[in-house]
matplotlib code that plots the C-alpha trace (Angstrom):
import matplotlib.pyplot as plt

x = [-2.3, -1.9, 0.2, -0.4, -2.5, -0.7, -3.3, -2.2, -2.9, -5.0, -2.0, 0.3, 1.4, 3.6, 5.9, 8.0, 9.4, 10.7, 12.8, 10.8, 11.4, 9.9, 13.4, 12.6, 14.9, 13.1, 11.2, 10.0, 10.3, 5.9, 6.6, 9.6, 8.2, 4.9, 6.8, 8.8, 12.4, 14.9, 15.8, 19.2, 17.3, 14.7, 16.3, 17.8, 15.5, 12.1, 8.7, 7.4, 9.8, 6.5, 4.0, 1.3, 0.6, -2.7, -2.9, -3.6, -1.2, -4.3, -4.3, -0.4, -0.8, -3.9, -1.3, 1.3, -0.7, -1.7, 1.2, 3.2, 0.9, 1.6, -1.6, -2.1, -3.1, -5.5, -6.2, -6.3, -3.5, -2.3, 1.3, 3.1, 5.7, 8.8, 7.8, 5.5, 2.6, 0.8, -0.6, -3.6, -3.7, -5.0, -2.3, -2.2, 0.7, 2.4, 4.9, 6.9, 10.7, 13.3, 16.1, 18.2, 15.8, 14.6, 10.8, 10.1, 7.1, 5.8, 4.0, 1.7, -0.5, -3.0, -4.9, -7.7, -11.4, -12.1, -15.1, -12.9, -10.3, -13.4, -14.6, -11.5, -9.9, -13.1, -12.4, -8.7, -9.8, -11.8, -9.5, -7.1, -9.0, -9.7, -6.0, -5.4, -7.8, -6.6, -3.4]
y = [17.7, 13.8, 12.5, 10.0, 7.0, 3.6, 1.0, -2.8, -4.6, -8.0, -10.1, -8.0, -9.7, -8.1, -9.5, -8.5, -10.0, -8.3, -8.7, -8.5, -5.2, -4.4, -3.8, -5.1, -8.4, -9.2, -7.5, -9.2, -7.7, -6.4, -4.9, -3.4, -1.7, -0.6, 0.9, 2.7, 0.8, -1.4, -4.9, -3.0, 0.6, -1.3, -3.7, -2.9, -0.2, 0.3, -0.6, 2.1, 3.8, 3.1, 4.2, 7.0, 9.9, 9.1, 6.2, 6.3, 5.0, 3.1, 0.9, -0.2, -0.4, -3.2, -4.8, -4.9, -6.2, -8.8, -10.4, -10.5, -12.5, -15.0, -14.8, -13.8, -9.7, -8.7, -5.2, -2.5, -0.4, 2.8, 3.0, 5.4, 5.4, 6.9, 10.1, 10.8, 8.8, 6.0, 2.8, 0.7, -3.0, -5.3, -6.9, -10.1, -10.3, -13.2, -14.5, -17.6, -18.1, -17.4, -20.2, -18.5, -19.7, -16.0, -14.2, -12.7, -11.2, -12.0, -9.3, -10.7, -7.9, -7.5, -5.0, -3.4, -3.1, 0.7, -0.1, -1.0, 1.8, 4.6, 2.7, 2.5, 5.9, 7.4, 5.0, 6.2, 10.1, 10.2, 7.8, 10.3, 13.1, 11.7, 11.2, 14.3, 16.1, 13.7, 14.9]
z = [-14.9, -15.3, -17.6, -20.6, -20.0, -20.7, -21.5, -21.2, -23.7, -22.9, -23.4, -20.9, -17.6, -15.8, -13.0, -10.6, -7.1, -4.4, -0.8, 2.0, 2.2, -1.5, -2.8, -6.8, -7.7, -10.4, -13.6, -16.7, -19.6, -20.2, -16.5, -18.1, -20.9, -19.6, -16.9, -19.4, -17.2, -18.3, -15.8, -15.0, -13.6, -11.5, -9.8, -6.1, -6.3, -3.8, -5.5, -4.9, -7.9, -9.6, -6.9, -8.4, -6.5, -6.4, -4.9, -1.2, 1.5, 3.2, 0.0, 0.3, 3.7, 3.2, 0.9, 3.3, 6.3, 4.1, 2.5, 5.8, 7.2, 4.6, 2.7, -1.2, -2.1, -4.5, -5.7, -8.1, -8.4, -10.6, -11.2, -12.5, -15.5, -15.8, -17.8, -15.1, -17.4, -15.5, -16.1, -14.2, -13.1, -11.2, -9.4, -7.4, -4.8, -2.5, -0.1, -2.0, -0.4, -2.7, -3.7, -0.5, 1.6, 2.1, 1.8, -1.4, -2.7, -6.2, -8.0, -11.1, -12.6, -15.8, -17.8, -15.5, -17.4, -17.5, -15.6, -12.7, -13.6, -13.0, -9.8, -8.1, -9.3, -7.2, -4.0, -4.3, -4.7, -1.8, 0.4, -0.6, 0.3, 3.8, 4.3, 3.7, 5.8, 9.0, 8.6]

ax = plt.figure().add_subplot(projection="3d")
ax.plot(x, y, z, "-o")
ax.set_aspect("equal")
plt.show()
């Protein structure tokens, strides 16, 4: 059984930055409430706090590959809130160096059209599904 939907708004735009290792330094205040966190409970914690159960690893890992070879992300991406709801967006992600001199990651993410909500959700089921069986 999912939990409840959160739709973004069309004004929403959520940010968030990272480390390099994904540890969240930053959260605005849309990212905040959509995600259901305040600043204080997100930051020094892993990204993936919000990661969805449904999203397969295949898709972080394209994310990963990407951004560490300095180049800019883009992608859909179900999250999931802290009452176990979740949320969709699509999410565009870069390298930038922080004012210690050090890589960060910046997160920027807005509403998803349902179109692109029911294509991806069936990409995601059956990459899923493969990951699974190749277990």
């Amino acid at each position: 059984m999912q939990g409840k939907e959160t739709v973004l708004d069309d004004y929403s735009f959520l940010v968030s930055q990272t480390d390099k290792k994904g540890v969240i330094t930053f959260a605005n205040d849309d990212f905040c409430k959509i995600a259901e966190y305040t600043a204080e409970e997100l930051t020094g914690k892993p990204h993936n706090i919000i990661r969805h159960p449904d999203m397969p690893k295949i898709a972080f890992k394209g994310l990963w590959d990407t951004i560490e070879k300095d180049e800019i992300w883009t992608g859909y991406v179900k999250n999931q809130t802290k009452s176990k709801g979740f949320y969709w967006v699509y999410a565009t992600v870069y390298p930038l160096i922080d004012r210690n001199g050090d890589i960060a990651y910046m997160s920027c993410r807005r509403k998803a059209h349902r179109d692109e909500i029911e294509s991806y959700g069936l990409l995601y089921e059956k990459l899923l599904k493969d990951e699974r069986t190749n277990v």
